[in-house]
N, C-alpha and C positions, 0 to 999 in steps of 0.2 A: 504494500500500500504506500500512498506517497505520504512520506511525513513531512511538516513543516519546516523552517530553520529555527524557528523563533516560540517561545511558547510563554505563558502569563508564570509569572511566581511569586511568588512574597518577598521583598525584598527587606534587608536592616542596615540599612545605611551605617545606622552609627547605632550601638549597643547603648539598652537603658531602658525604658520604659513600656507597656503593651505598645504605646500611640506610634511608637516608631515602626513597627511591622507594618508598612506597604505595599498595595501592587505596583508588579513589574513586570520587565520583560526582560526574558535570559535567551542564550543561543540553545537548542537543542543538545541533552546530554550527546556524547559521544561513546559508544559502546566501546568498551575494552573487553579481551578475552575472559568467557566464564560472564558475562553479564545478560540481561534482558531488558527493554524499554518497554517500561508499564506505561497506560495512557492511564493518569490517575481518578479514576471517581469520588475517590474520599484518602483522607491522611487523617491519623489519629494526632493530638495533642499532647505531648507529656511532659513532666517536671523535667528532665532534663531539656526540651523546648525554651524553657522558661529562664533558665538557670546560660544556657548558649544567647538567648537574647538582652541577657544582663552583661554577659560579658565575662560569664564565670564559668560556664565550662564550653572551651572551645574544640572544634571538631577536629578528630585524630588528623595526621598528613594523610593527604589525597581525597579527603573528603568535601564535598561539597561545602558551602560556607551558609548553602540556604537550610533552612530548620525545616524537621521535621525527619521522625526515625521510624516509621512503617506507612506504607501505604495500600489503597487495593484499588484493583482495576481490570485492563485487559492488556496481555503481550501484544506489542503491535512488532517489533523487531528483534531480533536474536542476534549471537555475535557464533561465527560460526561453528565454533566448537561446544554448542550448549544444545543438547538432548533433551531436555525435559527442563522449561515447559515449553510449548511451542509457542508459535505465533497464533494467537483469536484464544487462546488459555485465560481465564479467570482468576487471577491467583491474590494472595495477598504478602505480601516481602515485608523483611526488618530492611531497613539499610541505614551506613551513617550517618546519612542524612542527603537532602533535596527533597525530604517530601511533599514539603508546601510548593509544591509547583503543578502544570497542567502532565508533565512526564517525569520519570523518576528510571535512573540508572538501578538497578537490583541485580546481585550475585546471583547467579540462578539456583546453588547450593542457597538461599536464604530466602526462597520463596515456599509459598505451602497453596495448596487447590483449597479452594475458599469453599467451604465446609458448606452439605448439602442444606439448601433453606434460607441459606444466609441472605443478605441484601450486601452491598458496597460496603456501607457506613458500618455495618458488622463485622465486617472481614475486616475491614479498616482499624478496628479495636482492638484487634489479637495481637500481633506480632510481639510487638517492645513488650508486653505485659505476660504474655503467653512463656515467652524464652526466657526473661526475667525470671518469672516465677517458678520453673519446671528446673533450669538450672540450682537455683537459688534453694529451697525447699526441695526439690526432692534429689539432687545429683548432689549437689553440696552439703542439703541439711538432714538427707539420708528420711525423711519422714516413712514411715512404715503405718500400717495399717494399724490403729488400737492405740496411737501414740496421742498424746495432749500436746498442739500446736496452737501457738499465740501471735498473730499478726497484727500490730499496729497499724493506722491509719484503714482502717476495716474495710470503708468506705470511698477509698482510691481507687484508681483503673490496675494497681496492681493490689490491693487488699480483697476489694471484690473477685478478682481471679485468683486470689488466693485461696480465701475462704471455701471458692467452690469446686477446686481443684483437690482442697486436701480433704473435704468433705466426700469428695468422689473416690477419692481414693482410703477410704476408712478411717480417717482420725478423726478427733474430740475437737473441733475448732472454739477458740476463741477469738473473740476480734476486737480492739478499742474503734472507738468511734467518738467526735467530739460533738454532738449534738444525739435527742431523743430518738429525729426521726434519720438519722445515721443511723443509729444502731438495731431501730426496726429493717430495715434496709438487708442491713446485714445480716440478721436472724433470719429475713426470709430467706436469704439464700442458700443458707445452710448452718451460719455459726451458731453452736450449740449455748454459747455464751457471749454475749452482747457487752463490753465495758464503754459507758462513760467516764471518759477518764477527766472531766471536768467536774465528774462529782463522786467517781469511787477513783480509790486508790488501787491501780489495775494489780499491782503484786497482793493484795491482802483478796482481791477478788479470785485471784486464778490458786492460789494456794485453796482458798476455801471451794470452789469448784473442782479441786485434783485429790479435794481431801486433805490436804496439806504437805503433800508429798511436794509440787510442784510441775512445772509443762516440761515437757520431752525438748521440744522447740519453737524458737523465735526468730521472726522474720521482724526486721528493725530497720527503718528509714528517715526514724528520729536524732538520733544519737543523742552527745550531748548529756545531760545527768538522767538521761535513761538505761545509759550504760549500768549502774550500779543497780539501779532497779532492776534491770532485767535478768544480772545473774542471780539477784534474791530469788526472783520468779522461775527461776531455771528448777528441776529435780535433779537429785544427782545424776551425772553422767550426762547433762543437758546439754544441747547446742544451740550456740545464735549464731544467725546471719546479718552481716550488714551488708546493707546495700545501699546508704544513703543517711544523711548527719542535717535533718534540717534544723536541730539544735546545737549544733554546731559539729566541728569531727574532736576538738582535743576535750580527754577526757581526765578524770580523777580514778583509779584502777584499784581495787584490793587483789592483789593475785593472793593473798590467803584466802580468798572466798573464790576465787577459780579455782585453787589446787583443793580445796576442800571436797567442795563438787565435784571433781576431776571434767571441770567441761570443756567443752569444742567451740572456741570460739573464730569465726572464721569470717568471709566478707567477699565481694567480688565487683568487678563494674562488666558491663557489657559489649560497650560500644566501642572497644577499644578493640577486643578479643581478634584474633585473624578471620576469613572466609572459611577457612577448612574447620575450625572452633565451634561456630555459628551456624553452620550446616550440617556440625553435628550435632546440634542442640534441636535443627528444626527435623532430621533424620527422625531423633526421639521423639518428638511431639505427633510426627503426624504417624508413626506408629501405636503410640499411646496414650494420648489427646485426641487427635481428632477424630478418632471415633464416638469420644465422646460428644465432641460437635456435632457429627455427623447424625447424633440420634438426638440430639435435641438437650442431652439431660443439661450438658453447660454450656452458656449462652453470656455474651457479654452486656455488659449492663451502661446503656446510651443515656445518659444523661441530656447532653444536648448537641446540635448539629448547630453550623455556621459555614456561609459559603467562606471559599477560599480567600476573595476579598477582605473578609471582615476578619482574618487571623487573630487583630488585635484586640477584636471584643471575645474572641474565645481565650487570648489569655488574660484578659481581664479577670472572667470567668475563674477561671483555673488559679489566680494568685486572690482571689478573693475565697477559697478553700467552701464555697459551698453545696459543690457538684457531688454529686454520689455516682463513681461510673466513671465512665470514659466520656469525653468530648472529642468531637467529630469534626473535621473541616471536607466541606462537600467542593464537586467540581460545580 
């Protein structure tokens, strides 16, 4: 098919505030080996979005400079050496970003077939959230079936795909949330225990839901003097994950209450990781995730949509913390 030279994107002149996120117009990506060109229908929005357009986390070398790290759509071109997915394929990709644009370069190892039922703006929600989480909790934080898992921020595009991930897969979830109807939110989806952590104190809550033994694991994107909270709330032999310090990253440490516990504590980022890393991560999901797409039981949770235009009122949105779910930027 003929492609354009020129396609609309979100442009950020100068790093700082939502209002700075503009349209533009950029040249057409240029396919490199192992790549495919999605024509993008929808790109999801996420904290690390937010944090690149402040000026504080900037994108790896070779990476695009425009924001946004999953997108879904249709293959419209391939680069010779890429087998699956073809051209007129459906898919939805992590990448390091360009996703706020009308096209988006995607490793073809980093694409997944946008799960039976779904719409655009759905497939749109997976990727960053989906690999995040599946890494994070189950490759790294080992969760097993029968085990008691504690996810903060409950009510995130990565807490809601938490909650209904480790619910899927047999564990005791719990989840903090900072408002009432957060927490209802999160109950529906599966957590067996609901914290306001603006009015309980989430370790004297999850100790008295474990019986007082304590959670198996924590999934942490707080940091900050949740650190010491969280090994209190840990059981012996506990694990936490970090994967984000939005109380800041330096902490105050007892290692006499880690070696006591004898816990795992560990951490990881994503976007950094190589192509062959990141295709092993979507390998696993769509053997053992997206079936569960495919049947319906988990389903991402859409808060709200905004065309691609308006990027800066979706992150408005999204730094005013009052979304439950994922937000969408539509083509």
């Amino acid at each position: 098919m003929s492609l354009p030279q020129t396609m609309s994107a979100v442009e950020l002149p100068v790093p700082g505030p939502a209002e700075n996120l503009v349209p533009g117009t950029r040249p057409l990506p240029v396919l490199q080996a192992g790549e495919v060109l999605v024509e993008v229908a929808a790109a999801g929005v996420n904290r690390p979005d937010v944090l690149q357009r402040t000026g504080k986390y900037p994108p790896p070398p070779g990476a695009p400079d425009t924001l946004g790290l999953e997108v879904a759509g249709r293959v419209v071109a391939a680069a010779p050496d890429v087998q699956w997915p073809k051209v007129g394929e459906r898919v939805c990709a992590l990448v390091a970003g360009g996703g706020y644009a009308q096209y988006a370069a995607a490793p073809a190892l980093q694409c997944l077939p946008i799960p039976k039922g779904f719409t655009d703006v759905e497939a749109a929600a997976l990727p960053e959230t989906f690999f995040t989480v599946w890494t994070n909790v189950f490759e790294r934080g080992g969760l097993k079936a029968g085990e008691y898992f504690l996810v903060h921020g409950g009510a995130s595009g990565i807490g809601t795909t938490a909650v209904q991930l480790a619910k899927a897969f047999g564990a005791h979830v719990l989840a903090t949330a900072g408002t009432a109807e957060k927490c209802a939110a999160v109950a529906r989806l599966g957590a067996d225990r609901a914290i306001d952590y603006k009015k309980e104190d989430f370790v004297a809550a999850a100790k008295d839901f474990t019986g007082g033994r304590g959670v198996d694991l924590i999934l942490d994107m707080v940091g900050g003097d949740y650190f010491m909270r969280n090994i209190e709330a840990c059981a012996v032999e506990g694990r936490i994950v970090q994967i984000a310090f939005l109380r800041g990253a330096k902490v105050e440490a007892s290692l006499d209450a880690i070696m006591r516990k004898r816990l795992t504590y560990t951490g990881s980022t994503l976007r950094p990781r190589s192509v062959a890393q990141k295709g092993a991560i979507a390998a696993a999901l769509r053997e053992k995730v997206w079936p569960l797409l495919d049947s319906g039981a988990v389903r991402p949770l859409i808060h709200a949509t905004f065309p691609l235009a308006q990027a800066a009122k979706a992150h408005a949105m999204m730094e005013a913390d009052t979304h439950i779910g994922k937000i969408v930027l539509t083509a």
